[in-house]
N, C-alpha and C positions, 0 to 999 in steps of 0.2 A: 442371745448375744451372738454374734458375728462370730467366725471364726479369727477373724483380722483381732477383734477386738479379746479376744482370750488369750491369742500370743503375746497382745501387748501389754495385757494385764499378768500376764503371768510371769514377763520380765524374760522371756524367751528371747536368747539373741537368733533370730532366725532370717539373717540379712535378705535373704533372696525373697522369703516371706513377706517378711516387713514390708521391703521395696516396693511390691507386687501390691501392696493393701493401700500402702500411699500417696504412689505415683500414679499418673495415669497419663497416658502416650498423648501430646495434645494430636488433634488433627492436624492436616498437611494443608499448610497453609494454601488458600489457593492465590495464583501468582495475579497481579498488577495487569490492567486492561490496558493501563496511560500507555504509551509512547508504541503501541502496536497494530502493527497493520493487516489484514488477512482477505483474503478471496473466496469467495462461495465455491463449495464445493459439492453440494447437496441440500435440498428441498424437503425432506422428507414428503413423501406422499405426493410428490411432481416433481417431474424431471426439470434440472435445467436446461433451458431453451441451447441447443448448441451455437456456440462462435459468441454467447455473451459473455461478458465480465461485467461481474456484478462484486464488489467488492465494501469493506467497514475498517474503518481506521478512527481509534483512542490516541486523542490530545489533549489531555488540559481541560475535562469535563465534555470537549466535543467533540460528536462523533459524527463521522461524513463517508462518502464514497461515491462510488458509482451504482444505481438500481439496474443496471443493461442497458439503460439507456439514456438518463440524465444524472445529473450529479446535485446529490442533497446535503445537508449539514442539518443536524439536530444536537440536542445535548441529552446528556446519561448523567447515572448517577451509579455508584458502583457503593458495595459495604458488603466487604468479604465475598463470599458468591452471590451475593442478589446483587442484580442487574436493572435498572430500568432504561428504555431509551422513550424521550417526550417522543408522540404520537405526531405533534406540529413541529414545524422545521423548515427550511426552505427549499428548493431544488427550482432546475432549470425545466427550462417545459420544451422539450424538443418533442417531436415526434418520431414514433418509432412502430414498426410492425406490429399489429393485435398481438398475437403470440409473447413478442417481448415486453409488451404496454402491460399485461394481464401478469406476467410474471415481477413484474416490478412491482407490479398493486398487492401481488400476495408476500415477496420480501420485507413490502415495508409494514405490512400488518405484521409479519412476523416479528420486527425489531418491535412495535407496538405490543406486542402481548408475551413480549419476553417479561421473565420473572426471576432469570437466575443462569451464572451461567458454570463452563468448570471447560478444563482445557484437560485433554486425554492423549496422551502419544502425541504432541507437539500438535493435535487440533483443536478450536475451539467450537465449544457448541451451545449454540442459547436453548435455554429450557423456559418452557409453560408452566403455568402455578401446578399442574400437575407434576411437573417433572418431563414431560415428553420434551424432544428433543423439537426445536422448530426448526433450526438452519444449523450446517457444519460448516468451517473455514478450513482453507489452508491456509500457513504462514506465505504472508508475501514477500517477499526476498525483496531486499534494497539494494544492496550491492551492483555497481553495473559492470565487475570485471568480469571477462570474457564474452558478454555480451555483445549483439549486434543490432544497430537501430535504423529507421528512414526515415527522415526528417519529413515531418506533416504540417509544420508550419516555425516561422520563426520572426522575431522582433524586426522590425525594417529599420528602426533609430529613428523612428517618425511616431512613437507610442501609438505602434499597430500589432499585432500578429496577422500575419498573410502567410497563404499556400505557399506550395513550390509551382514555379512556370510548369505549363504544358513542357512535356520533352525533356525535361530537365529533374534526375534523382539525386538528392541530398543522403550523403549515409554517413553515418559514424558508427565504429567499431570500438571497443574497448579491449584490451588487450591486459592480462594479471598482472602486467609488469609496469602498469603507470603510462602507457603509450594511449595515444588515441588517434585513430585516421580514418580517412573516409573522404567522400566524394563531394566538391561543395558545388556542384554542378558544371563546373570545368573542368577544375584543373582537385587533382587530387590534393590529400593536406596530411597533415603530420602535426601531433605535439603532444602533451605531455597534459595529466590530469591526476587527482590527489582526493582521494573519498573519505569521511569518518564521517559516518552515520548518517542522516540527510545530507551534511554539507558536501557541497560537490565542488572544485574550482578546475578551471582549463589555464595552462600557460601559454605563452604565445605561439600559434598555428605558425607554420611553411610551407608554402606551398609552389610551383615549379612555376616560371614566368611563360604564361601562352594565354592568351587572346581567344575568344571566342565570341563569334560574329551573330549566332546563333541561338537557340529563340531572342527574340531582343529582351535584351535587359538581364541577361545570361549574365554578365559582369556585374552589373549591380547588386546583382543577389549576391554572387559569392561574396563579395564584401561584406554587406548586409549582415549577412550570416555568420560570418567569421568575424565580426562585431560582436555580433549576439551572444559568443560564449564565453566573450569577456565580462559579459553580465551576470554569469552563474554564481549562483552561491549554494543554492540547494538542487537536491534531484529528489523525487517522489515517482516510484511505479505504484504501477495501477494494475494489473493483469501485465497486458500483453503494451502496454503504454507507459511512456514516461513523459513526464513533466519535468524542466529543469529551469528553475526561476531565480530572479534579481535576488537583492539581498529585501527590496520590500515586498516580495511576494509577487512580481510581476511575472506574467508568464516569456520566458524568453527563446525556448526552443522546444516544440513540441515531439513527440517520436511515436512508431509504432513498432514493434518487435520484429524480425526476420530472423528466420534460421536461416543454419550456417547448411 
């Protein structure tokens, strides 16, 4: 007979005892995959290729990102720490450097032969039916205060996305305080923006009345553009990229990162 089991027969109040025989500490629950996004931060056993973003993001049963060099969507399934992500999925087929191609075909075997995963010090790591570790994340920030971006493409009001003109830099700047300005290829601008959580919205832009003669169609853009971000509803980063889209998911102004 147990020792647990002779206290209690013996009618011993021995609370601390007792407790001890009873109880037992559950594990620590591991946290929720849904609604989060993260960046490659390691390969085990290969380095990542530098200057790529390679990034996984949990919605709603599907999971999608960037491989370094196209952008895929599959579905998961999640049940406490086991993880699985389907093998098939779809992705875009650009091309990209051997180097980057070769390390995109070994991330997505890895999301393939994941079997479990567990998040450590705010990182996430998928694990192998052994347990080994295939890929780490870091948390990817949403947020765009104090950030600074250059516009790589945006809505023309003709259901396009187009570049920015030769000659011509588009920036926006986010400021802690709800401010937002930047460069819309002329003339500077100004106004005001409001974030919780993907949602993103801009209020009405100002900007200083001057004419510009230069690249042509230097005017149209800025308009164009400063159209386009009446269209926001959501923002999504990506690494070093943001996306900021309609309220039905269109894309409506593209970005790439600058420091300050």
């Amino acid at each position: 007979m147990s020792l647990c089991s002779r206290l209690a027969l013996a009618g011993l109040v021995v609370s601390g005892l007792l407790s001890a025989c009873t109880s037992v500490s559950p594990a620590a629950e591991t946290p929720s995959l849904d609604g989060t996004a993260w960046v490659l931060s390691a390969l085990p056993g290969r380095p990542v290729e530098p200057g790529t973003i390679v990034t996984l993001r949990f919605d709603g049963g599907r999971a999608g990102g960037v491989d370094g060099c196209n952008r895929y969507v599959t579905s998961y399934s999640a049940d406490g720490a086991n993880l699985r992500l389907l093998a098939s999925g779809a992705s875009t087929q650009m091309a990209c450097p051997r180097p980057v191609m070769l390390q995109a075909v070994v991330f997505m075997q890895r999301l393939a032969d994941t079997q479990a995963y567990r998040i450590e010090g705010g990182e996430l790591q998928l694990l192998g039916g052994d347990g080994e570790v295939l890929a780490k994340f870091a948390p990817q920030a949403q947020t765009v205060a104090g950030t600074e971006w250059r516009v790589t493409g945006y809505n023309n009001g003709r259901q396009a996305v187009v570049g920015v003109l030769a000659g011509t830099t588009l920036t926006m700047a986010f400021a802690a305080d709800g401010k937002v300005s930047g460069s819309a290829g002329c003339n500077p601008y100004m106004g005001t923006y409001a974030q919780s959580g993907e949602s993103l919205r801009f209020g009405p832009s100002a900007t200083p009345y001057k004419t510009c003669d230069e690249p042509e169609g230097v005017m149209q853009q800025e308009q164009a553009f400063l159209k386009s971000l009446q269209l926001v509803a959501t923002a999504r980063r990506e690494g070093a990229r943001l996306e900021l889209r309609s309220a039905d998911g269109a894309l409506a102004v593209a970005l790439d990162r600058t420091e300050r």
